[in-house]
PLY file of the C-alpha trace (Angstrom):
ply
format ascii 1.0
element vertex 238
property float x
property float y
property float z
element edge 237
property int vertex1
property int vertex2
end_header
-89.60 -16.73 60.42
-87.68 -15.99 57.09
-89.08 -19.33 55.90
-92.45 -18.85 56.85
-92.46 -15.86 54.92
-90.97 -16.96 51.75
-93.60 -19.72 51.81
-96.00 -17.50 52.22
-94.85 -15.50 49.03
-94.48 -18.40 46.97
-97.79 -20.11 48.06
-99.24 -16.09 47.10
-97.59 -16.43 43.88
-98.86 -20.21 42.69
-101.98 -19.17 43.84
-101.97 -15.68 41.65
-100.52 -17.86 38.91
-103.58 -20.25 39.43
-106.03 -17.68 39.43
-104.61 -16.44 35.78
-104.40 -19.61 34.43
-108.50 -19.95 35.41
-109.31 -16.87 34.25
-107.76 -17.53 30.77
-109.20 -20.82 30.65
-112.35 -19.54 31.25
-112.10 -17.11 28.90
-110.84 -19.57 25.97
-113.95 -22.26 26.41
-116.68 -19.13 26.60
-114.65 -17.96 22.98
-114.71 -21.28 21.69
-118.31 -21.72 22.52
-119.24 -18.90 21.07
-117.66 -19.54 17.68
-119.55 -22.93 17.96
-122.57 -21.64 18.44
-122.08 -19.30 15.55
-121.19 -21.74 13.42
-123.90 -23.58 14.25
-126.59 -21.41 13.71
-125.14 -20.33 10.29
-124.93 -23.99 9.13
-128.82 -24.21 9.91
-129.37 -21.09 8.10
-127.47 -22.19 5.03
-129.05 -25.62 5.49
-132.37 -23.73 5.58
-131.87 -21.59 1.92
-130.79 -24.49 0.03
-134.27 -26.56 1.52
-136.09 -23.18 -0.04
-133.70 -23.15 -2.87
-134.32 -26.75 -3.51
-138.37 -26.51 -3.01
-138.58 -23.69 -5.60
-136.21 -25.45 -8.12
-138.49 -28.42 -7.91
-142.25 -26.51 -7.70
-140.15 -24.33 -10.89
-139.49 -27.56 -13.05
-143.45 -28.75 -12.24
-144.62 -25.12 -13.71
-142.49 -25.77 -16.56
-143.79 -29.37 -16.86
-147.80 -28.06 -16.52
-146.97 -24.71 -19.02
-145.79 -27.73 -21.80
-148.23 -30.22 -21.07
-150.69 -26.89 -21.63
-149.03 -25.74 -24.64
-149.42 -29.25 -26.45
-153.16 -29.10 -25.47
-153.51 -25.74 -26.79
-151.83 -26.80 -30.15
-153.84 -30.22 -30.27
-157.21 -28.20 -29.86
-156.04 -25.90 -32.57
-155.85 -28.06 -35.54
-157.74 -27.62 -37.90
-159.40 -24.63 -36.81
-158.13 -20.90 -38.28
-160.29 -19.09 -36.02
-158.16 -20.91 -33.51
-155.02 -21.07 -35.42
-154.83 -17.34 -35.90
-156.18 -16.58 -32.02
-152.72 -19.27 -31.14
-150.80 -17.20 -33.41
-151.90 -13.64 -31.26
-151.31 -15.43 -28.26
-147.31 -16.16 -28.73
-146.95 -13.38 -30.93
-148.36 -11.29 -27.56
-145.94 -13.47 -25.15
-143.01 -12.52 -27.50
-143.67 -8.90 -27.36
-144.38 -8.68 -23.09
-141.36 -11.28 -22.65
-143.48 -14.19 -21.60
-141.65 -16.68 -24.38
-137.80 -17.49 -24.85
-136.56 -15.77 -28.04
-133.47 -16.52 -30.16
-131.81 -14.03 -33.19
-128.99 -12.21 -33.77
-127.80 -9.42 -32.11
-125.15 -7.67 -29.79
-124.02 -8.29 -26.04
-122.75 -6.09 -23.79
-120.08 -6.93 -21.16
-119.95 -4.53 -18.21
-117.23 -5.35 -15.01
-115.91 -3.29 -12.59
-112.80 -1.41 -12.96
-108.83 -3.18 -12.08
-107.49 -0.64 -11.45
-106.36 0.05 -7.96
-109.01 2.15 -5.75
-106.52 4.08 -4.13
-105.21 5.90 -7.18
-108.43 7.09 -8.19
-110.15 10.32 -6.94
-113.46 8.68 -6.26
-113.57 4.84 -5.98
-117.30 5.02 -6.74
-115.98 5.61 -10.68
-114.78 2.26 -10.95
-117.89 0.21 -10.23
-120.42 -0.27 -12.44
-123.45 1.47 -11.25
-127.82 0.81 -11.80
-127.26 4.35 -13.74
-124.57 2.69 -16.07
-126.59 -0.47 -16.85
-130.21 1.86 -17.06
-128.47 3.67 -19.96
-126.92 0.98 -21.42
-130.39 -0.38 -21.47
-132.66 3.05 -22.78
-129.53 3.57 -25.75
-130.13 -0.25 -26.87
-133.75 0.46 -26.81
-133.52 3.24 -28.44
-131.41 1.31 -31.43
-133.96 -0.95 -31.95
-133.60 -3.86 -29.66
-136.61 -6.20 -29.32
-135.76 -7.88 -26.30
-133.19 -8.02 -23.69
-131.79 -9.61 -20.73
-129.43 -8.95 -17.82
-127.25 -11.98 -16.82
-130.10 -13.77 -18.13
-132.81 -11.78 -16.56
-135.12 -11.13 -18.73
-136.53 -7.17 -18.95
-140.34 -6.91 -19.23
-142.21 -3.32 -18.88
-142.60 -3.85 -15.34
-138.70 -5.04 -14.88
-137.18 -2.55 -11.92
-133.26 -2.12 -12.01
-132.07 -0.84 -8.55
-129.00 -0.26 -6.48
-128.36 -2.50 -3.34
-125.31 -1.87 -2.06
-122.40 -3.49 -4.06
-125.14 -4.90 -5.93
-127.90 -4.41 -8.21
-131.20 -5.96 -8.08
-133.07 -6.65 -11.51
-136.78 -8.17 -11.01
-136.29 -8.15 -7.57
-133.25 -10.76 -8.17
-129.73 -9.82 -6.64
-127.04 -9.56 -9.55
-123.60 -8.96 -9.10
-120.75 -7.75 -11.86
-119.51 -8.22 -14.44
-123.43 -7.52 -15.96
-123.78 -8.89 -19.48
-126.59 -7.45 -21.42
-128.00 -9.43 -23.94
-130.16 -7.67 -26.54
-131.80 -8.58 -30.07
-132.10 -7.16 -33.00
-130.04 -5.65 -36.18
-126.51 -5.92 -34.80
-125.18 -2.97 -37.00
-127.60 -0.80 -35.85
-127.31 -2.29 -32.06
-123.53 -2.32 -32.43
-123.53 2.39 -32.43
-123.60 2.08 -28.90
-120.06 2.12 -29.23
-119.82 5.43 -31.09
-117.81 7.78 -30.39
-119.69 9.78 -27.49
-121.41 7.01 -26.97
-121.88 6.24 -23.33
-120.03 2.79 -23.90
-117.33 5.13 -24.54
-117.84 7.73 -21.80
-117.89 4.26 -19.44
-114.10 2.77 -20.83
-112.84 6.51 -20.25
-113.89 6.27 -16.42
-111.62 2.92 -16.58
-114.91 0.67 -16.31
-114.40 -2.58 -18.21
-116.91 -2.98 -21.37
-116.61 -5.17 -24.34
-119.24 -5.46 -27.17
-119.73 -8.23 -29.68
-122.42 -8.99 -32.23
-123.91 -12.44 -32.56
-126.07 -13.99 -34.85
-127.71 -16.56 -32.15
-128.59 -14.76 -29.25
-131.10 -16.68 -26.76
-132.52 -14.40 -24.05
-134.81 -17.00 -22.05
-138.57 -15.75 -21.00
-140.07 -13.68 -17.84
-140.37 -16.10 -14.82
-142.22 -13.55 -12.93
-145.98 -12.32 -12.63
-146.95 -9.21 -14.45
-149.89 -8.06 -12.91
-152.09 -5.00 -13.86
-154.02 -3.67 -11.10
-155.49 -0.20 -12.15
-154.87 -0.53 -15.99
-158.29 -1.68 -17.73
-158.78 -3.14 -21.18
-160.81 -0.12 -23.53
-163.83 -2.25 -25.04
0 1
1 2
2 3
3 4
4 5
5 6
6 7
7 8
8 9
9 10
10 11
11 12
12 13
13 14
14 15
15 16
16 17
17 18
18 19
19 20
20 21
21 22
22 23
23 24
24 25
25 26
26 27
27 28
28 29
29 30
30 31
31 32
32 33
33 34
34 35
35 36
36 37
37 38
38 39
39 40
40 41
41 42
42 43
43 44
44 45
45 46
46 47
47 48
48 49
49 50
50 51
51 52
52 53
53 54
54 55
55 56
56 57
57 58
58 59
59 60
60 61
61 62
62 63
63 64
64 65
65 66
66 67
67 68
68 69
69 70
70 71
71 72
72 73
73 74
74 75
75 76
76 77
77 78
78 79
79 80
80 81
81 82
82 83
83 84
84 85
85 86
86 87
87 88
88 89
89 90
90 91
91 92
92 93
93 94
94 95
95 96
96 97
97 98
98 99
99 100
100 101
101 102
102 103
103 104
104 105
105 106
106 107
107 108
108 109
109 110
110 111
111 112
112 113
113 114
114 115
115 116
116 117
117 118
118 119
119 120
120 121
121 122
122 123
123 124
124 125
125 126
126 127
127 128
128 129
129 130
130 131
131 132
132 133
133 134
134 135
135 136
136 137
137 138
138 139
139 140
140 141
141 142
142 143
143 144
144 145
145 146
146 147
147 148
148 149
149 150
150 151
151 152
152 153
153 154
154 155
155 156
156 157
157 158
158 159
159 160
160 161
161 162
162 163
163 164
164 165
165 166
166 167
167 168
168 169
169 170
170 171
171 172
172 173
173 174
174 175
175 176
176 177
177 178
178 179
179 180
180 181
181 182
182 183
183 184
184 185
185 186
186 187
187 188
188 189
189 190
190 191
191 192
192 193
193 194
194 195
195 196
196 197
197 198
198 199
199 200
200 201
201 202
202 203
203 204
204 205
205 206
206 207
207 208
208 209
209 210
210 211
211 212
212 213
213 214
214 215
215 216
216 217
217 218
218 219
219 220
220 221
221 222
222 223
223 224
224 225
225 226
226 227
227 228
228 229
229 230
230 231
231 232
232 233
233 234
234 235
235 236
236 237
């Protein structure tokens, strides 16, 4: 009887122990299949951006190919001609000034990064990022100095340029740009080069610990507007 009942209590035990073991199995493959599946899907979707990424690289390079193949026939038809000539001359001279042409000349560039120092010793950890704010006023003082063109990590900044916040982010012509932001801007570099003044919001930026750095240079290139500026409800006065 004691036997039969001992068997009975280990036979109870292998089979909880069996049971367990099942579960847990069970468990393990459903986890693992998961993760699979997860990593399948975001393989696809990071197969599908750089298929996009690719297509626009290429369709970018054939604009670029067509806009030079047009500019050659522009200057060809030119020659010779002032009315032309000077109409040409309008033309670039218009693309310069709305940020439609890659520009080159001296001038000053403006490092911004986010702050190294350790968010938990400061009262608000907001102060030590960089914010659209920083960068928009960054931008209006450089402006305001005289600069004839500039460019955010090599955006270029047209009248129609947005700067936003997107999280830890900050989107500039609808592009996503991350820190450290360096602003590139052209024109007299003395005159460019106040924005560190005392007062100065350069200077109001290192004493909240943000990380800024200013240099002149006398070969800036900020490249041209890839975008499409587009006028809907302004009209040309005849």
């Amino acid at each position: 009887m004691k036997n039969k009942k001992m068997i009975c209590i280990v036979l109870g035990i292998m089979c909880f122990a069996l049971t367990l073991g099942i579960c847990v199995q069970v468990r393990t493959v459903r986890g693992t299949n998961s993760t699979i599946s997860q990593n399948y899907e975001e393989n696809n979707l990071r197969a599908e951006v750089l298929k996009y990424k690719e297509r626009y690289e290429n369709k970018y390079e054939e604009l670029e190919k067509a806009e030079q193949e047009l500019e050659k026939e522009r200057q060809n038809s030119t020659q010779n001609n002032e009315d032309l000539e000077s109409k040409e001359q309008q033309i670039q001279q218009g693309n310069k000034v709305i940020g439609l042409a890659e520009v080159t000349g001296p001038g000053v560039i403006v490092t911004l990064s986010d702050s190294k120092s350790d968010a938990s010793s400061a009262l608000n950890a907001s102060d030590l990022i960089v914010h659209d704010a920083d960068v928009l006023s960054v931008i209006n003082e450089l402006k305001n100095a005289g600069a004839e063109a500039i460019s955010i990590n090599n955006q270029r900044l047209v009248p129609t340029s947005s700067i936003v916040c997107g999280g830890n982010i900050i989107e500039i012509n609808g592009e996503k740009v991350g820190a450290p932001f360096e602003i590139k801007a052209i024109g007299l570099p003395e005159q460019l080069a106040a924005l560190s003044r005392p007062g100065g919001y350069l200077e109001i930026l290192k004493n909240a610990t943000v990380g800024v750095e200013l240099k002149k240079s006398n070969n800036i290139t900020i490249p041209r507007y890839t975008g499409v500026i587009s006028y809907e409800y302004a009209k040309s006065v005849d």
